[in-house]
Structures are given as C-alpha cells and as structure tokens.
N, C-alpha and C positions, 0 to 999 in steps of 0.2 A: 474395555480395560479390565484387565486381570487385578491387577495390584487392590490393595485397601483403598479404600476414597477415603481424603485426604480432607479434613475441616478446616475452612475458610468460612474469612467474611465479606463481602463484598462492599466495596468501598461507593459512597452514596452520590457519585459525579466520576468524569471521563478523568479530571487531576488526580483523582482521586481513588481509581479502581486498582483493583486487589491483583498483583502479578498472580497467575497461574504457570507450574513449573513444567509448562510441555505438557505433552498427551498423560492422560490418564480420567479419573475419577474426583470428583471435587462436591461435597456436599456443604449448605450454606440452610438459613431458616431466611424467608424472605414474610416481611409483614405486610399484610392487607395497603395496599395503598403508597408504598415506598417501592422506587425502583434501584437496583444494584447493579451494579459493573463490576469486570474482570477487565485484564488484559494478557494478552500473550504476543508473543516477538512472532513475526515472521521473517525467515530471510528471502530472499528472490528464490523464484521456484516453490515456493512452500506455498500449501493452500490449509486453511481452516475448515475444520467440520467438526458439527458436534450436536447433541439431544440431550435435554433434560427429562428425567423422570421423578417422576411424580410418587408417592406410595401409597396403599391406601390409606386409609386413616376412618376413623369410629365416629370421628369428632363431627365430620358432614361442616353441610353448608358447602355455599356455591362459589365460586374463587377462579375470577377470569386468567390468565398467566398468558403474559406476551414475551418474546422474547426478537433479539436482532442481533446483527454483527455489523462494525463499522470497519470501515478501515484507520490509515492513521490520519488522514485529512478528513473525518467523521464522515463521510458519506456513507452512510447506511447500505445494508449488502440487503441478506435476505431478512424476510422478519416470518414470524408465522405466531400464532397464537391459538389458544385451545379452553373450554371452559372444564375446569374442576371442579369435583363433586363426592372425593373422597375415595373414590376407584382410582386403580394405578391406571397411571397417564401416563405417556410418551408424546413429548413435544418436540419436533425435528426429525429426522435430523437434518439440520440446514447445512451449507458448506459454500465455499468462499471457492472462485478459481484459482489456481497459482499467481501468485503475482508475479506479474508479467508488465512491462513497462508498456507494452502496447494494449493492454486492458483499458488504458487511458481512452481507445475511442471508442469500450463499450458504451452501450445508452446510462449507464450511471457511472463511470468512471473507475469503479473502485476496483481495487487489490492491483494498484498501478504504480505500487512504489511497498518497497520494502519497512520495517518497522513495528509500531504497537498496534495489533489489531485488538477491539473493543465488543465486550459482549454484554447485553442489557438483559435482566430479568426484569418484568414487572407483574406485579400482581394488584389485583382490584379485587373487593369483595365489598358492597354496599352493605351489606347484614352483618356478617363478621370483622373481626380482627384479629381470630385464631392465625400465630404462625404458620406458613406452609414449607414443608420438609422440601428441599428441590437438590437432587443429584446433578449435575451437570460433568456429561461424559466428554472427555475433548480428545481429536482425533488430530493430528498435525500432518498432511498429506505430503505427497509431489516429493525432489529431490533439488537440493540446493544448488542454484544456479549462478554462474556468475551476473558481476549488478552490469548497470548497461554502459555503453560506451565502451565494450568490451565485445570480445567472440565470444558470446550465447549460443550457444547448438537448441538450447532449451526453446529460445525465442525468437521467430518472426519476425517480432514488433522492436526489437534491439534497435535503438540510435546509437552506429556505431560513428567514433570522431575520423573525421574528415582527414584526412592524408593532405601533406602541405602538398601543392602543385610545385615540383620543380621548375626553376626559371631558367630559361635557356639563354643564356648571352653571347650573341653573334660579333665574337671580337673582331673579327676583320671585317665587318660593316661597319663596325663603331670606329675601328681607326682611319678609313676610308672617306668614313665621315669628316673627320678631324683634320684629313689631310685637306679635305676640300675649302674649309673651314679657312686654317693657316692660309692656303691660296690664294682664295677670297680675300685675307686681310692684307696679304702682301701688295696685292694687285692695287687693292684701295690707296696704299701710302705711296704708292711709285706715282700713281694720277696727281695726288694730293702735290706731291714732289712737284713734277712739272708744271703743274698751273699756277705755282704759287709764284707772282711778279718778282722779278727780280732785283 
C-alpha cells in the first residue's frame, strides 16, 4: 500500500471488530495480553491477504504476536505467529483462496460463502505490558464473481439450479384411454340391464 495508514482500533470480539475500508494500510496499538479483530467484506471471487509489521522500538522486551483470518462462518484460514523483540518484524503474509462456493470440500471449509471475513491480532508478553505498534497491510485479491446458482466462468464448484424437466403429455393415449374406459362402463350397464328379473 501506497496511501497513508489509516489509525484504527480494533474491536475486542468477532461482534465486535473494527470494519477495515478495502486494501490499504491500517495501524492499531495492541496490549500485552489482549486480542483484536478487524473485518472486511468479501464478494464471490475475492481473496484476502495481508502482513503485519512490526517497528523497531528502544523500549525491548519479548512480545509473542499471533495472528489468523476467519471466514464468515469463523473457521479459521491461515494463522502464523512470530516472537518480537524490538527489531522490525514481518508477520505473513498470509492469504485466504477466493471464495468459491466449492472451497466448501476443502479439508477446512473456509472462504466458501461470500461476506465478513475476520482478522485476529494477538499479542502475549509475560514480563511486559509495553504497548506494541502493529501496521497491518491488507491486500483484497481475485475478481468479483457471480454468487452461485448462477453461470460462474470463475467457478468449478458452482451449484448451478436445476432446469424443471418438461413433461410430456401423450394426448391421444390419454383419450384412448378414456375411450376404453366409457366402453367398459357401457358394456357393464347393458349386462346389468338384462340379468335384472323381470
């Protein structure tokens, strides 16, 4: 990202995390021991990727930082995690596949439905409680696809809906039918007729 990074907070739960406005630059202070969420929209066809960095800092001490992405059913994508020590870090970059409604029979399912997708920082430091400065770079991939049950060119895995089966109605076996039918009933009341004593 080119542009400024943009100061946010990140909100302390998945209700509760902090919209990010598309690709760019987002810087946040995360504390020793508390974890923070973002989210951002994906449409069909869109993938998520993104790195957090780190700066140095004078201040020291040791500062574990995990990070992940969820999709919008929370299954967890990728996670990766790094310890910090005051020298600039780069964590990631991690990245989500396009979602695709057939991701669904990846081995974790996720990025199989369009929506909020969810990003986690966490940080641990048993000796400190020094704030830690964290850039999180966000990259919004792939090209917007139609959703499913539609013609995807994008997608494989598309559940396209099912075409009704025309039903074919064979009108002159049916009236054929009918003739035999009436036949049959006439024939019965002419029997009925003559047997009946007179």
């Amino acid at each position: 990202p080119t542009a400024p990074a943009q100061t946010v907070v990140g909100g302390g739960s998945f209700s509760t995390a902090t919209t990010l406005d598309g690709p760019g630059a987002y810087t946040d202070t995360v504390v020793p021991g508390e974890m923070v969420f973002y989210r951002v929209h994906l449409d069909w066809g869109r993938g998520l990727a993104y790195r957090l960095r780190l700066p140095g800092s004078a201040k020291g001490g040791s500062v574990f930082v995990k990070t992940a992405w969820y999709d919008p059913a929370r299954d967890q994508g990728d996670v990766e995690s790094a310890a910090y020590g005051g020298r600039d870090l780069t964590v990631g970059p991690l990245a989500g596949p396009p979602v695709r409604y057939g991701n669904r029979d990846l081995p974790n399912g996720a990025a199989s439905v369009a929506g909020w997708y969810h990003i986690s920082v966490y940080a641990d430091a048993p000796v400190t409680s020094t704030p830690v400065p964290v850039t999180l770079e966000l990259a919004v991939t792939g090209e917007t696809a139609p959703a499913p049950y539609a013609d995807d060119p994008f997608d494989s895995g598309t559940v396209k809906a099912a075409e009704p089966t025309p039903v074919k109605r064979n009108w002159l076996g049916a009236a054929a039918a009918l003739l035999v039918l009436l036949a049959a009933a006439a024939l019965a009341l002419v029997l009925v007729v003559r047997l009946r004593p007179s």
